[in-house]
N, C-alpha and C positions, 0 to 999 in steps of 0.2 A: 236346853237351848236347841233349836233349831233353823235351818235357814231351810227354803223349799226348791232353791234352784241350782244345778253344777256350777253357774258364774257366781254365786253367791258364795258357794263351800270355797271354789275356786281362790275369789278374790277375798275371801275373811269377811265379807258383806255383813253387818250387821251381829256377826259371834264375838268380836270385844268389848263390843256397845253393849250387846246383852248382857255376858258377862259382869261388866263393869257394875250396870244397874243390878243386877242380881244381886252381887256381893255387899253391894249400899243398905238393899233394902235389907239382908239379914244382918247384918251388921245394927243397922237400927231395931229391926225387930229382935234382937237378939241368938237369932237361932247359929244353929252350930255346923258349918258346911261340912257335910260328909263325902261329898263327890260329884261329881259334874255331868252332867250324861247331854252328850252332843251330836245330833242326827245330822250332819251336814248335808247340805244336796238330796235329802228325800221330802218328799209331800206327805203332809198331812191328812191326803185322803184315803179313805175307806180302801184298807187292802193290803196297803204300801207294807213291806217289812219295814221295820224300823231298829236293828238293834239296839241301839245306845238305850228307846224306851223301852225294850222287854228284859233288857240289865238293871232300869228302874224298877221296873216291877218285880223281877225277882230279889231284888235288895229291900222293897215295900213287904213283900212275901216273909223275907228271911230276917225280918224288924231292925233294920240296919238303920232304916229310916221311917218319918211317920208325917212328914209334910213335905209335896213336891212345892218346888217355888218355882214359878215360873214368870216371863214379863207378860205375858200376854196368853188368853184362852187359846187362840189360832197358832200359838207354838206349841200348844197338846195336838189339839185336833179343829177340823171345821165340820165334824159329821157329829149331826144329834145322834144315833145312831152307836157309835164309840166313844160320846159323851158320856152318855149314859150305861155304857159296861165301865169305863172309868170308874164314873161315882158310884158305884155297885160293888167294884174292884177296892177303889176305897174303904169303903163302909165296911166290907168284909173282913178288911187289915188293919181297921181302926189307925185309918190315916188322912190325909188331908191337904189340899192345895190351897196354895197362897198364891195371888198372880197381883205382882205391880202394878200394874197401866189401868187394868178394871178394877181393880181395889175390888178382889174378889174373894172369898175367903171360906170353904165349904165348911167350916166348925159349925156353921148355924143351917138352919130354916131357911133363912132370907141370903144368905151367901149361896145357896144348893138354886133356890131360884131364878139366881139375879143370874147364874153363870149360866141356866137352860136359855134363860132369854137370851142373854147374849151370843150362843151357840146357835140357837136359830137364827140370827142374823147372818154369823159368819156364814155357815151354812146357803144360805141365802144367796148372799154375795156369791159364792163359789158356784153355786146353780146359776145364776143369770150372768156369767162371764161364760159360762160355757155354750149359755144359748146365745149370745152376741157371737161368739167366735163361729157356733155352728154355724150362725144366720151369714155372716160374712165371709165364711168359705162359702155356703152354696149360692150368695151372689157373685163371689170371685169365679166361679164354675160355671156361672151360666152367663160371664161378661166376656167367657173364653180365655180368662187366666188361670189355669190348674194350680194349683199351688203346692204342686211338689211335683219331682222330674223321678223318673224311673233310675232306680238306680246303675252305676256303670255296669256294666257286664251283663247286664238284667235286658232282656229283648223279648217283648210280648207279641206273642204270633195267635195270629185268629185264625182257628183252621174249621 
């Protein structure tokens, strides 16, 4: 489980709701909850520590487990990039993700596929939010609204 922002981890934003569906769906699939790994407050992007996942991996590593379940692709990651050391990291440890919401399932061929597609979307998505946001700071910048204040104590001298 994870959420990507400090008001999210803050307010419980979305970690019972995940939760709750997580347990449903192994519940019906049968499988056997061995532990919970929950990144509160960190991003999914390329870089981020994340410990709760690298406690997954070494628990993947030390056969404690052999399928992550997850709700959704964009709770692993949004970078092809770490997608694919993932499912490389898998195959290695003859293990396997299950994700709710994409009915995605990497046991097969067409599961390994269906999840690159969909990782290039997210992906996607995370690129052109960042160019909207570039674009609309450097119009807030040159409408003469800075959009950020020099911090207190912080005094810039041009000498």
């Amino acid at each position: 489980m994870r959420v990507s922002t400090e008001d999210q981890a803050r307010e419980g934003f979305s970690l019972p709701e995940q939760r709750e569906r997580l347990e449903a769906f192994c519940k019906f699939k049968g499988y056997e909850i061995i532990d919970y790994y929950e990144d509160a407050g960190i991003s999914a992007k390329t870089g981020n520590r994340r410990p709760e996942f690298e406690r997954l991996k070494k628990d993947i590593q030390a056969k404690k487990i052999n399928t992550i379940v997850a709700l959704k692709l964009d709770r692993i990651t949004r970078s092809i990039y770490d997608w694919e050391n993932l499912m490389s990291f898998l195959d290695d440890n003859n293990a396997y993700l299950d994700c709710v919401n994409d009915e995605i399932n990497t046991t097969s061929a067409n599961g390994k596929m269906i999840s690159r597609l969909l990782m290039s979307v997210s992906q996607n998505e995370i690129e052109r939010c960042s160019e909207r946001t570039k674009f609309g700071m450097v119009g807030a910048i040159k409408a003469g609204h800075i959009p950020n204040r020099t911090p207190i104590g912080l005094s810039l001298i041009h000498i």
